[in-house]
CHARMM-style PDB file with segment names, atoms N, HN, CA, C and O in Angstrom:
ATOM      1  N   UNK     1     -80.758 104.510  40.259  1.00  0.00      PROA
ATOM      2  CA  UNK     1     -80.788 103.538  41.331  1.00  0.00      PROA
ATOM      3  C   UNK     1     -79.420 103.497  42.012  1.00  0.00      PROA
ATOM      4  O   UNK     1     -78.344 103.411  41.419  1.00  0.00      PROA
ATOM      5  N   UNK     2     -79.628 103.582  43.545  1.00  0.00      PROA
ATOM      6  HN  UNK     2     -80.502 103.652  44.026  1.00  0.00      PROA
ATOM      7  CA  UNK     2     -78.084 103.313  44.305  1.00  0.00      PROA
ATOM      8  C   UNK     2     -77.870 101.953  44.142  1.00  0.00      PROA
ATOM      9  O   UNK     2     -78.565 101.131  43.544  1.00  0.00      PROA
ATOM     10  N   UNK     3     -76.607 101.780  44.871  1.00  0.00      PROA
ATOM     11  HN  UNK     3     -76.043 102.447  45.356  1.00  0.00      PROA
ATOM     12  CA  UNK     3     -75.976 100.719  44.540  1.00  0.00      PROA
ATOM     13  C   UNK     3     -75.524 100.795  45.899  1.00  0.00      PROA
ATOM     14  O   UNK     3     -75.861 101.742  46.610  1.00  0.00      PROA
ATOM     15  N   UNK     4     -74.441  99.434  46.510  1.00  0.00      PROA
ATOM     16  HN  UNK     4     -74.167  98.665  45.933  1.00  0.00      PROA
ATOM     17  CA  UNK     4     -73.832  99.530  47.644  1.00  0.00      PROA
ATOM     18  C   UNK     4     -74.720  99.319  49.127  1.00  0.00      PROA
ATOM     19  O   UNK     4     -75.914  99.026  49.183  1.00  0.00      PROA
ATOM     20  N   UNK     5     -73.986  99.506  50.065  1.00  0.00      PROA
ATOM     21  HN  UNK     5     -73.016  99.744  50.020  1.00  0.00      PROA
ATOM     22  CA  UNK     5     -74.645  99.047  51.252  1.00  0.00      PROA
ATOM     23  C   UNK     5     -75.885 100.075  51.741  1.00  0.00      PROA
ATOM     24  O   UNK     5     -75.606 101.250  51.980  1.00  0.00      PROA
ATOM     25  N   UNK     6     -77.498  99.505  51.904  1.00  0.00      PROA
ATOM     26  HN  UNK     6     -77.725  98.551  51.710  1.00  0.00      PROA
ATOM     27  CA  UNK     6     -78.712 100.350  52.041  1.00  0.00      PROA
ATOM     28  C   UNK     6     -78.125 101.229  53.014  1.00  0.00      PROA
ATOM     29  O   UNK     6     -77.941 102.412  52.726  1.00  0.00      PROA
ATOM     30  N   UNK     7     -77.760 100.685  54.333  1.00  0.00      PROA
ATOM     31  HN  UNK     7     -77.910  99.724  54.567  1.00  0.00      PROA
ATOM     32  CA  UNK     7     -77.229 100.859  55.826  1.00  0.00      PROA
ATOM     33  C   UNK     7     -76.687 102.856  55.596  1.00  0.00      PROA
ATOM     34  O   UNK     7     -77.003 103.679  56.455  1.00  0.00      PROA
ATOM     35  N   UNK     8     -76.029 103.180  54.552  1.00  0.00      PROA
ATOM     36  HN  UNK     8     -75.773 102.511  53.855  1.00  0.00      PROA
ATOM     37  CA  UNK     8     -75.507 103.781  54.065  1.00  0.00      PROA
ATOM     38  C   UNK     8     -76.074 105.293  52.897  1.00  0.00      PROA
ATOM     39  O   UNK     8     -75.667 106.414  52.591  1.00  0.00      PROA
ATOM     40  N   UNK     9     -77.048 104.519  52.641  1.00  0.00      PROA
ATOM     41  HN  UNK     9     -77.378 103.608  52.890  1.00  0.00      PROA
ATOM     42  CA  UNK     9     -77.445 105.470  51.254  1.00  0.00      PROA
ATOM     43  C   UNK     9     -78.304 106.928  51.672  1.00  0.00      PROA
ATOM     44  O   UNK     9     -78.841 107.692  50.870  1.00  0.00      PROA
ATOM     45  N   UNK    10     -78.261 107.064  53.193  1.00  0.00      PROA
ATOM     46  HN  UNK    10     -77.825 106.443  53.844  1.00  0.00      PROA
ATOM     47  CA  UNK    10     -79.339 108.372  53.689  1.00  0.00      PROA
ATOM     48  C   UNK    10     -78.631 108.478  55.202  1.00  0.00      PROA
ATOM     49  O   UNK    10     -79.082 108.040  56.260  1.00  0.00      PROA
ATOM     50  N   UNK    11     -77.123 109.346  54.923  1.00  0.00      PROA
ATOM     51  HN  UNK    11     -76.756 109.703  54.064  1.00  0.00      PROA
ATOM     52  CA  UNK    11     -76.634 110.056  55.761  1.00  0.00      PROA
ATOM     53  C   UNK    11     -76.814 111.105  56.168  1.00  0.00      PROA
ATOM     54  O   UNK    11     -76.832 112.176  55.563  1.00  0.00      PROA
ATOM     55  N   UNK    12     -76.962 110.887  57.215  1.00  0.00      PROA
ATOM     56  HN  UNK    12     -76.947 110.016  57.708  1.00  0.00      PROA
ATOM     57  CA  UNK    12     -77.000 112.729  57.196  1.00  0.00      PROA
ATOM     58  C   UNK    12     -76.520 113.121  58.620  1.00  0.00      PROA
ATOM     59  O   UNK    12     -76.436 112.396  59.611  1.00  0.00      PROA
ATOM     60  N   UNK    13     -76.197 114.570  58.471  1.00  0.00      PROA
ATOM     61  HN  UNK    13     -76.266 115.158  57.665  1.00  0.00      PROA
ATOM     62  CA  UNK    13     -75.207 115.222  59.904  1.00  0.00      PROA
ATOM     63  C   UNK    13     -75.290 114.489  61.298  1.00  0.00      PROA
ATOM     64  O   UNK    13     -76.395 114.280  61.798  1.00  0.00      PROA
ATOM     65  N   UNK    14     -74.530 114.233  61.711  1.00  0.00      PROA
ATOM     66  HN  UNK    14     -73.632 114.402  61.304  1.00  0.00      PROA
ATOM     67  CA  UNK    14     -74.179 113.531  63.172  1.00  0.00      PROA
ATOM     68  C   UNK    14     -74.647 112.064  62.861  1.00  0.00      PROA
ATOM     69  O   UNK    14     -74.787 111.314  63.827  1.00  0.00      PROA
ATOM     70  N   UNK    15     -74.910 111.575  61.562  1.00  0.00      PROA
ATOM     71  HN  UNK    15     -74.796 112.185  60.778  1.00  0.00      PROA
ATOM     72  CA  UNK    15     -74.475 109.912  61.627  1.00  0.00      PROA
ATOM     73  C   UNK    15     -72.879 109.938  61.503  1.00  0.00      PROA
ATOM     74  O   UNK    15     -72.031 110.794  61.252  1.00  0.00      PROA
ATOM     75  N   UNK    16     -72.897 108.311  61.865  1.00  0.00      PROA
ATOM     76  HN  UNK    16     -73.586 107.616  62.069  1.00  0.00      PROA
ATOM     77  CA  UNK    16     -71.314 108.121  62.227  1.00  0.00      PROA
ATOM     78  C   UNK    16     -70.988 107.170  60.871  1.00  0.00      PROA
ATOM     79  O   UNK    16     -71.681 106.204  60.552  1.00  0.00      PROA
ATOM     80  N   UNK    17     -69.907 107.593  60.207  1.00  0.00      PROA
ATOM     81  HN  UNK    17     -69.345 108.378  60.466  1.00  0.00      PROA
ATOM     82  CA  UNK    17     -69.849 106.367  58.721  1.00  0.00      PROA
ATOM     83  C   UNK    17     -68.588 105.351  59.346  1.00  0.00      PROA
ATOM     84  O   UNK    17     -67.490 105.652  59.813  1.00  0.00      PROA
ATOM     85  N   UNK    18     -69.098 104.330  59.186  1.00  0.00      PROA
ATOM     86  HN  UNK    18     -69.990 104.086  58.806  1.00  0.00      PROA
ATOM     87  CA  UNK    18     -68.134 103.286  59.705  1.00  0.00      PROA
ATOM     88  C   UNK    18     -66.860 103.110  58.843  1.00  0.00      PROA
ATOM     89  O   UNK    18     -66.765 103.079  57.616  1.00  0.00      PROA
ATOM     90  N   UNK    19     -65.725 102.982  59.975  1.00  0.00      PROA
ATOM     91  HN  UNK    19     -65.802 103.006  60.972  1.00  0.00      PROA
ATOM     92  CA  UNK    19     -64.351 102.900  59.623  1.00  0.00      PROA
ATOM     93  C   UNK    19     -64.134 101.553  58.520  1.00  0.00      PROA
ATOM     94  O   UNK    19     -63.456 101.532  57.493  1.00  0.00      PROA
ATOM     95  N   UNK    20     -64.892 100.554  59.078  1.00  0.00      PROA
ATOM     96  HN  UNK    20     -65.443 100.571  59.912  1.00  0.00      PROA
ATOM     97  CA  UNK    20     -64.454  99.570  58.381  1.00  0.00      PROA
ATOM     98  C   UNK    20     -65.674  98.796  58.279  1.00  0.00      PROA
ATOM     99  O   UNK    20     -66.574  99.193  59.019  1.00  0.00      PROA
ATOM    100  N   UNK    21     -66.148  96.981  56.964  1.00  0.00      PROA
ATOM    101  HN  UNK    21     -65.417  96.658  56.362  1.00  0.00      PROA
ATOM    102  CA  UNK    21     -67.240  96.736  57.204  1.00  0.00      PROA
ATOM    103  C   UNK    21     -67.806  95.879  58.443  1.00  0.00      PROA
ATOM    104  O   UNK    21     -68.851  95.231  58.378  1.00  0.00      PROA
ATOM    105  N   UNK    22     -66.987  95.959  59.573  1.00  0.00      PROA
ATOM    106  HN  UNK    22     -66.138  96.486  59.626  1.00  0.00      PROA
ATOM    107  CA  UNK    22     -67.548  95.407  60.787  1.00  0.00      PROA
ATOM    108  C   UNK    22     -68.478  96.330  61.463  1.00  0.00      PROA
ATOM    109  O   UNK    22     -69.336  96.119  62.320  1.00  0.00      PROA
ATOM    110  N   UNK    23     -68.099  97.395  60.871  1.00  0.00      PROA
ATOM    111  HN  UNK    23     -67.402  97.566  60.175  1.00  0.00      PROA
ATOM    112  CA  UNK    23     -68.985  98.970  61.808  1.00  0.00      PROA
ATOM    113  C   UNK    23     -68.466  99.171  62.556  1.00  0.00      PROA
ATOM    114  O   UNK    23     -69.142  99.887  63.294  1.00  0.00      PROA
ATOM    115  N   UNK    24     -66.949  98.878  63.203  1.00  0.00      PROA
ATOM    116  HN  UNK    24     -66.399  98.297  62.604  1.00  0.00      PROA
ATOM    117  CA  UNK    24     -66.408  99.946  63.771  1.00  0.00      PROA
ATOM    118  C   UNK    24     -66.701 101.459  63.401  1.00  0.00      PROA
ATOM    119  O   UNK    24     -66.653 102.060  62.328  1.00  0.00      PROA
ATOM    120  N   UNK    25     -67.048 101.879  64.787  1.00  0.00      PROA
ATOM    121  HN  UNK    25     -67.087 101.391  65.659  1.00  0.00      PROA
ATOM    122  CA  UNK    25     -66.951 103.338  64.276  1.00  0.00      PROA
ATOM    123  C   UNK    25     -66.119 104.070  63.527  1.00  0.00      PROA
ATOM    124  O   UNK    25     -64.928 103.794  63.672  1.00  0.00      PROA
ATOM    125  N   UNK    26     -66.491 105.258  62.467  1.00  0.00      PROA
ATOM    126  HN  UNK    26     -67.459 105.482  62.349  1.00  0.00      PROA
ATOM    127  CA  UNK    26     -65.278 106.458  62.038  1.00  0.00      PROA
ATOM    128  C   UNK    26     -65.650 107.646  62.097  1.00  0.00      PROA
ATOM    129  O   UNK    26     -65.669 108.418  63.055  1.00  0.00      PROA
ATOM    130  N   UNK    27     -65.832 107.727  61.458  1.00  0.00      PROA
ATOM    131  HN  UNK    27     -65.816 107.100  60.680  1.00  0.00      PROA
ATOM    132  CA  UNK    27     -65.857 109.604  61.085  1.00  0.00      PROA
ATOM    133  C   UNK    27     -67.454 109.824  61.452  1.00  0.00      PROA
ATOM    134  O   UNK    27     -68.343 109.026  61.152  1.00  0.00      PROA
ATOM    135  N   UNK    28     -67.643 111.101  62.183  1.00  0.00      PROA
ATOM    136  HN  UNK    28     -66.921 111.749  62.427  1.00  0.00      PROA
ATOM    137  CA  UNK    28     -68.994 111.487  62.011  1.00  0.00      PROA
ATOM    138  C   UNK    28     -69.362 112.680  60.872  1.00  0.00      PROA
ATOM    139  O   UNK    28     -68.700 113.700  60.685  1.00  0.00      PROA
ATOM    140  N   UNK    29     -70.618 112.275  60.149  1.00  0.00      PROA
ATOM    141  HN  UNK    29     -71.157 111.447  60.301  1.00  0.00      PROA
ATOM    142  CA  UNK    29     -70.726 113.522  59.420  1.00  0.00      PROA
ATOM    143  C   UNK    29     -71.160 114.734  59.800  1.00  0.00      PROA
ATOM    144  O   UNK    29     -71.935 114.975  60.726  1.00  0.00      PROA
ATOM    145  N   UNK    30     -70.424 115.820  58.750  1.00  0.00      PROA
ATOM    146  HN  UNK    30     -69.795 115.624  57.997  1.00  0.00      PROA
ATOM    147  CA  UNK    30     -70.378 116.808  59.699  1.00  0.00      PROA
ATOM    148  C   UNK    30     -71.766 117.525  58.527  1.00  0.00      PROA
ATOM    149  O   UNK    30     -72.800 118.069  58.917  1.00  0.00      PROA
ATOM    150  N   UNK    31     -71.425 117.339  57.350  1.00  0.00      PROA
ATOM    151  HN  UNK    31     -70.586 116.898  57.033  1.00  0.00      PROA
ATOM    152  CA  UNK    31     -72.482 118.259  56.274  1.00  0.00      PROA
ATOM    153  C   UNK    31     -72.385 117.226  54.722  1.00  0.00      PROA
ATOM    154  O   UNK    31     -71.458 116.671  54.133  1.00  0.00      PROA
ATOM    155  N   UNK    32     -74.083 117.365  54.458  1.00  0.00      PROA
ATOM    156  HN  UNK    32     -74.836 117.817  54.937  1.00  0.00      PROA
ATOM    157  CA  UNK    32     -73.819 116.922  53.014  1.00  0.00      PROA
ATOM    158  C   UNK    32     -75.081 117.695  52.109  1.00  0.00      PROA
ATOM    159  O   UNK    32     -76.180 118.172  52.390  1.00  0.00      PROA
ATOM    160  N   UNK    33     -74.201 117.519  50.773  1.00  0.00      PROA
ATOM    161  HN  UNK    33     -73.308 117.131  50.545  1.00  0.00      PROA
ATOM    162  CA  UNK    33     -75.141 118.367  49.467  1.00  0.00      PROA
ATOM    163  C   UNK    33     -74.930 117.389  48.660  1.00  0.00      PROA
ATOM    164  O   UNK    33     -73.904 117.262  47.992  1.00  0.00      PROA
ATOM    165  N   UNK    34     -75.673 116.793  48.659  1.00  0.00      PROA
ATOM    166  HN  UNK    34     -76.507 116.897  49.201  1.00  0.00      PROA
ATOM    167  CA  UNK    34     -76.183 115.647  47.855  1.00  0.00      PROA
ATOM    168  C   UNK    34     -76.691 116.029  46.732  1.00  0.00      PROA
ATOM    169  O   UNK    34     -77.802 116.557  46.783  1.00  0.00      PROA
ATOM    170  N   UNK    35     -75.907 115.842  45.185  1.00  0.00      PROA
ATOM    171  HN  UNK    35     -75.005 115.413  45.143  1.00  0.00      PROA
ATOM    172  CA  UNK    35     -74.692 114.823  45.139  1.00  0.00      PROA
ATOM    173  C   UNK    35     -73.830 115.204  44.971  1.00  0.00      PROA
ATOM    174  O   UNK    35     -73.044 114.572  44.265  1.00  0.00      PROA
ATOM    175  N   UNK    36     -73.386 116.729  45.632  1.00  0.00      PROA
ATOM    176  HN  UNK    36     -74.024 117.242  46.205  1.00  0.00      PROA
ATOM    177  CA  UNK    36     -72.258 117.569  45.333  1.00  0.00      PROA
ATOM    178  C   UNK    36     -70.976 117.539  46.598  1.00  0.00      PROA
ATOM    179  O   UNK    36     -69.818 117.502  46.182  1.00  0.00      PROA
ATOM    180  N   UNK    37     -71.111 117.549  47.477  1.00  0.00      PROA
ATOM    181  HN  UNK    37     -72.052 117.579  47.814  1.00  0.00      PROA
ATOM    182  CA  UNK    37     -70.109 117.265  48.408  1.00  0.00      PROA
ATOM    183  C   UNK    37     -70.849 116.849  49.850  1.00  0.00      PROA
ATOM    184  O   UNK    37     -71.971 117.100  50.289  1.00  0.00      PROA
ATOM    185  N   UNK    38     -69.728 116.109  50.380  1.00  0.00      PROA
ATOM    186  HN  UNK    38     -68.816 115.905  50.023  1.00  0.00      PROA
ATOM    187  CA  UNK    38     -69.627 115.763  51.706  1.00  0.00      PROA
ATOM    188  C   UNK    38     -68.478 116.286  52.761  1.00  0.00      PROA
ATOM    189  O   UNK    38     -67.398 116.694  52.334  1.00  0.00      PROA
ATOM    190  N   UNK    39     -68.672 116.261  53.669  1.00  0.00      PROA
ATOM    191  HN  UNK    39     -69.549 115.929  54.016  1.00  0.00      PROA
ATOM    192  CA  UNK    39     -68.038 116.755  54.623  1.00  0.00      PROA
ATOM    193  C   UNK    39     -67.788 115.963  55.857  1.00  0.00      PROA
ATOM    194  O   UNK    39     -68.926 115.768  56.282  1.00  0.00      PROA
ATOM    195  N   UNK    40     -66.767 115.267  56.860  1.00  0.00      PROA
ATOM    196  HN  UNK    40     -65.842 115.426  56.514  1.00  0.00      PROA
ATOM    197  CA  UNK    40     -66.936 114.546  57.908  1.00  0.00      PROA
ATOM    198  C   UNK    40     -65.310 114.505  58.521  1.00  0.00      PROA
ATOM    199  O   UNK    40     -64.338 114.771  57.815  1.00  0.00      PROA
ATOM    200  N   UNK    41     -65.245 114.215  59.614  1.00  0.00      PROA
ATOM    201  HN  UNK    41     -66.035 114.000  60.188  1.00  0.00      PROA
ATOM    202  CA  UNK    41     -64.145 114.206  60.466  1.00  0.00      PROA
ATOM    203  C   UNK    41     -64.429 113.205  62.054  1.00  0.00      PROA
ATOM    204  O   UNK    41     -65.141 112.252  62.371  1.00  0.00      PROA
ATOM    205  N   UNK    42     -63.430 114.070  62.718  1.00  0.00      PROA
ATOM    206  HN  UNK    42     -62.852 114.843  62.460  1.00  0.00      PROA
ATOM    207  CA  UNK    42     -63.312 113.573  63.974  1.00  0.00      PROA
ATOM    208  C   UNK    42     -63.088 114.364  64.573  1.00  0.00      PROA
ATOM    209  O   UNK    42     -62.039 114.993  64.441  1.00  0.00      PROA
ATOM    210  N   UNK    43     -64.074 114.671  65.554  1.00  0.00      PROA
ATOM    211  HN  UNK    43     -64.927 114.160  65.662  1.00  0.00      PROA
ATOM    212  CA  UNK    43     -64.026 116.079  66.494  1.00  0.00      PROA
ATOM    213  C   UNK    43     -62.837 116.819  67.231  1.00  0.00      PROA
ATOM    214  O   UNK    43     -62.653 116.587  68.426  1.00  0.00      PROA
ATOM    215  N   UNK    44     -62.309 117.397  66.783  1.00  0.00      PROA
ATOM    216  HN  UNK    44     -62.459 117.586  65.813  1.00  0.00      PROA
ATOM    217  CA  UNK    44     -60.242 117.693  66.775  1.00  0.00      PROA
ATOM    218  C   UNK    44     -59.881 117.395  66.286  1.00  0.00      PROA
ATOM    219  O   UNK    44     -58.753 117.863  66.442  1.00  0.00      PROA
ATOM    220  N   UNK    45     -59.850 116.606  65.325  1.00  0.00      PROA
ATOM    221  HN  UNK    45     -60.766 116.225  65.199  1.00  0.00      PROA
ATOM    222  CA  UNK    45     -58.599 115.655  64.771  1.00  0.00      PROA
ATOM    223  C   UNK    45     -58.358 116.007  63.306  1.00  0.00      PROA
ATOM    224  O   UNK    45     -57.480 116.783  62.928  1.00  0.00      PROA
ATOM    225  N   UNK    46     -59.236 115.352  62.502  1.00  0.00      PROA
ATOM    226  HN  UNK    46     -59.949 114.722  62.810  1.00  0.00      PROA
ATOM    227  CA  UNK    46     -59.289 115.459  61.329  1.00  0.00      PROA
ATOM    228  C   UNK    46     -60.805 116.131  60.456  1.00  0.00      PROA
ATOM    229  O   UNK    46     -61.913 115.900  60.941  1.00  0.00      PROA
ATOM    230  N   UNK    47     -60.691 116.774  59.443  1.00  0.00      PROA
ATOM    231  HN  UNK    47     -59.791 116.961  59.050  1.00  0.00      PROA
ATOM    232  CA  UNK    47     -61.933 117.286  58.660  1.00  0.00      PROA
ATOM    233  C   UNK    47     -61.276 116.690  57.348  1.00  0.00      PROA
ATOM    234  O   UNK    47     -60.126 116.950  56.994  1.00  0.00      PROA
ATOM    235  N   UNK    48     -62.276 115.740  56.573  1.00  0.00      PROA
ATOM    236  HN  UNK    48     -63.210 115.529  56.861  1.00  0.00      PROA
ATOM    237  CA  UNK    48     -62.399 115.589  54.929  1.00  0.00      PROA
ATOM    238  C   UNK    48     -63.472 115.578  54.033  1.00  0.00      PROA
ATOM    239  O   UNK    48     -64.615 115.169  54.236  1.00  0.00      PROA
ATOM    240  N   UNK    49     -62.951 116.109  52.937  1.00  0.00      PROA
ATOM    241  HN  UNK    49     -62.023 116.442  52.772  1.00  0.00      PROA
ATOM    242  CA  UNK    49     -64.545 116.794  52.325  1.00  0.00      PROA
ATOM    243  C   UNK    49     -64.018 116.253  50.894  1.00  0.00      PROA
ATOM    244  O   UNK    49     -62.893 116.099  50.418  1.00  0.00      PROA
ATOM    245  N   UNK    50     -65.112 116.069  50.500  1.00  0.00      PROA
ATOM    246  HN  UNK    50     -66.026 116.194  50.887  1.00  0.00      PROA
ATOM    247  CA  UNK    50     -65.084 115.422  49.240  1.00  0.00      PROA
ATOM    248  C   UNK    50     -66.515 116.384  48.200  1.00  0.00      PROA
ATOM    249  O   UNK    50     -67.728 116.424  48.408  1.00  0.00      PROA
ATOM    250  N   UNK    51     -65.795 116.937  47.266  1.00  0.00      PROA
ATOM    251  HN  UNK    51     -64.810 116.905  47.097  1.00  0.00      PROA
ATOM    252  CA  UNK    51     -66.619 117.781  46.124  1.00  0.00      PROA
ATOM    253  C   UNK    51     -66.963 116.918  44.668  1.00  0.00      PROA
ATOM    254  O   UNK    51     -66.150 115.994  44.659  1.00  0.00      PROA
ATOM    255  N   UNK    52     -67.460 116.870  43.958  1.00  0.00      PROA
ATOM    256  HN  UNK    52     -68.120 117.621  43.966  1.00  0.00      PROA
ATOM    257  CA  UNK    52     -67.888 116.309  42.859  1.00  0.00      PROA
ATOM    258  C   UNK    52     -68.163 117.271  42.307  1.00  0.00      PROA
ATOM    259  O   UNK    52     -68.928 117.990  42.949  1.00  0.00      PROA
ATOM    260  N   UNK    53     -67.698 117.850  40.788  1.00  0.00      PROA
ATOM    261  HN  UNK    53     -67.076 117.266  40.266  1.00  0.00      PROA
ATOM    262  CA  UNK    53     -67.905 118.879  39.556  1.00  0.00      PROA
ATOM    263  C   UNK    53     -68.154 118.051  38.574  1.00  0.00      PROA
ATOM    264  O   UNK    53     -67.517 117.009  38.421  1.00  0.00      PROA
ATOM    265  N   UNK    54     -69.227 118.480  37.713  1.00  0.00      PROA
ATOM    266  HN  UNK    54     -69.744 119.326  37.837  1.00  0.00      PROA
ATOM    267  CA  UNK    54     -69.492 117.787  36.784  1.00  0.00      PROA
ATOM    268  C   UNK    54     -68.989 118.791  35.955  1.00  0.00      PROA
ATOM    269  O   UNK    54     -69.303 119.965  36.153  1.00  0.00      PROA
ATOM    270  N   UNK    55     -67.946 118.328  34.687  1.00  0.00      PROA
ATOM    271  HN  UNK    55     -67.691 117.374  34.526  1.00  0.00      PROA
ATOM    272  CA  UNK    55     -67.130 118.663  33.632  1.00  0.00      PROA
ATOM    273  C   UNK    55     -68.209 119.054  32.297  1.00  0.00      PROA
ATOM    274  O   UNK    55     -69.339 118.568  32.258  1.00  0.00      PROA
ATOM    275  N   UNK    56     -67.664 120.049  31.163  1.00  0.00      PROA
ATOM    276  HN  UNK    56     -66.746 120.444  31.195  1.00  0.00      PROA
ATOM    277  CA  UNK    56     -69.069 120.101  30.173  1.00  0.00      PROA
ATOM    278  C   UNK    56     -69.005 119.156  29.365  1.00  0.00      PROA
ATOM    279  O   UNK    56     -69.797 119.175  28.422  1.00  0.00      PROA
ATOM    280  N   UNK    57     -67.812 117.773  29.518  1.00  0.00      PROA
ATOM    281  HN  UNK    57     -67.169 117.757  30.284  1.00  0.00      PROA
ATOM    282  CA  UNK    57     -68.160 116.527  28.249  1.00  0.00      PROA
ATOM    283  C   UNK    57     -68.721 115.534  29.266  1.00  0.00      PROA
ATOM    284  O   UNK    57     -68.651 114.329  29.026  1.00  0.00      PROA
ATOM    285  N   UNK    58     -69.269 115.986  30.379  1.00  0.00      PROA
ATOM    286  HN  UNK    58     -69.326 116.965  30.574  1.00  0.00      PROA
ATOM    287  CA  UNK    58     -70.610 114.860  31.223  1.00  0.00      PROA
ATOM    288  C   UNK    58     -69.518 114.065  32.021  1.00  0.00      PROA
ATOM    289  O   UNK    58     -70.019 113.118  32.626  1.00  0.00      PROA
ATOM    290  N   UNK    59     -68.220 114.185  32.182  1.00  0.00      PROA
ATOM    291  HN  UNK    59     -67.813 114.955  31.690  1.00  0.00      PROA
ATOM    292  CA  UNK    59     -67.692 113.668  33.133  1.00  0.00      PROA
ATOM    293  C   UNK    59     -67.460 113.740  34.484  1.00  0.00      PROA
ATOM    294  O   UNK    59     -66.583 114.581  34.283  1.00  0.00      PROA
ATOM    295  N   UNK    60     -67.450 113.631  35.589  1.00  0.00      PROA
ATOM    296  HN  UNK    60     -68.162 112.949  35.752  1.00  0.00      PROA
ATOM    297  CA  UNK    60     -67.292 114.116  36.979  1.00  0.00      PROA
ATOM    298  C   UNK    60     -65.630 114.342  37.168  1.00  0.00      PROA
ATOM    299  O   UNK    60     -64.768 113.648  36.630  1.00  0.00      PROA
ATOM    300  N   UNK    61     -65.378 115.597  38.156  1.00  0.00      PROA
ATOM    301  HN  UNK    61     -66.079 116.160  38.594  1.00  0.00      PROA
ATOM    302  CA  UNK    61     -64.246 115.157  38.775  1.00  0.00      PROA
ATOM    303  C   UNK    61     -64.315 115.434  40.483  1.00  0.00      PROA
ATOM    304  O   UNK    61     -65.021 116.200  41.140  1.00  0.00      PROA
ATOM    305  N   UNK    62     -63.760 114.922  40.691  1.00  0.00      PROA
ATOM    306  HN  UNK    62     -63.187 114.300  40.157  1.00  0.00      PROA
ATOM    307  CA  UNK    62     -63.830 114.672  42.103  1.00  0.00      PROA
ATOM    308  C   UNK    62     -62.389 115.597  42.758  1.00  0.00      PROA
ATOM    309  O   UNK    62     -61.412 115.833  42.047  1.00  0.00      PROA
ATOM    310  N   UNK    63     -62.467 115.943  43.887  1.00  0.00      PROA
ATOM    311  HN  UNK    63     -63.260 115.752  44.465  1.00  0.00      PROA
ATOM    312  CA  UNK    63     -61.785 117.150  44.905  1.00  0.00      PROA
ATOM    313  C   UNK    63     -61.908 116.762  46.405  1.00  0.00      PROA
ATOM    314  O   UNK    63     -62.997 116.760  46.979  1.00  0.00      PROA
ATOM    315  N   UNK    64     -61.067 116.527  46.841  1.00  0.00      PROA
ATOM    316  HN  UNK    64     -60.182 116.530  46.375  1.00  0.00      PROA
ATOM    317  CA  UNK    64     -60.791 116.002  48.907  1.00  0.00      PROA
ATOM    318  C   UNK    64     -59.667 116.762  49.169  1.00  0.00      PROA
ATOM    319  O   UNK    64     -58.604 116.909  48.566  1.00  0.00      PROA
ATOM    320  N   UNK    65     -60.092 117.184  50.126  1.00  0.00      PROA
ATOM    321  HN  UNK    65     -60.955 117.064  50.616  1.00  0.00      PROA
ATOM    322  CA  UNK    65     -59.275 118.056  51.239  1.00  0.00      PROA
ATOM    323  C   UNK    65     -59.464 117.365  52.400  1.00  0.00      PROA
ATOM    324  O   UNK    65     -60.550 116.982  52.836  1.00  0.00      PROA
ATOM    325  N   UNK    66     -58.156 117.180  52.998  1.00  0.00      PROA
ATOM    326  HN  UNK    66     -57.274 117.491  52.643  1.00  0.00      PROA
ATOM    327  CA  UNK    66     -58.020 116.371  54.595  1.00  0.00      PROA
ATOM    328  C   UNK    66     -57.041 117.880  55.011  1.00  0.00      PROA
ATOM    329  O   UNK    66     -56.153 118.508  54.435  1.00  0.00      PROA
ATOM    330  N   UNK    67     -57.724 118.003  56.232  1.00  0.00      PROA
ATOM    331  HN  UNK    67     -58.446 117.492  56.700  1.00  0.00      PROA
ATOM    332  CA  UNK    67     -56.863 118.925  57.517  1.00  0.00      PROA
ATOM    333  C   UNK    67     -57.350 118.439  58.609  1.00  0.00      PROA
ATOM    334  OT1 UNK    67     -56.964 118.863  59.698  1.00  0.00      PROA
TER     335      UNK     67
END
């Protein structure tokens, strides 16, 4: 079961994830592999991607790259 805001739980490419919880706009997504990485930026500006590896004692680790 998710957790957190519904608004949120079924992104997908060219939604926009809000900067802050007023919904100012932020980042649009650019790609996701659910529940392995995401991908999103700002068209010129910035790209950040976020990876999730699951470890062999069942732990996750997590990986972000900003350019």
């Amino acid at each position: 079961m998710r957790s957190g805001r519904p608004e949120l739980q079924n992104l997908a490419p060219d939604d926009v994830f809000p900067k802050s919880p007023d919904g100012e706009p932020g980042m649009r997504v650019y790609s996701i592999n659910e529940p392995h990485s995401t991908i999103w930026g700002t068209p010129g500006e910035t790209t950040w991607a976020w990876q999730l590896d699951v470890n062999p004692d069942g732990s996750t680790r997590l990986f972000t790259w900003v350019r």
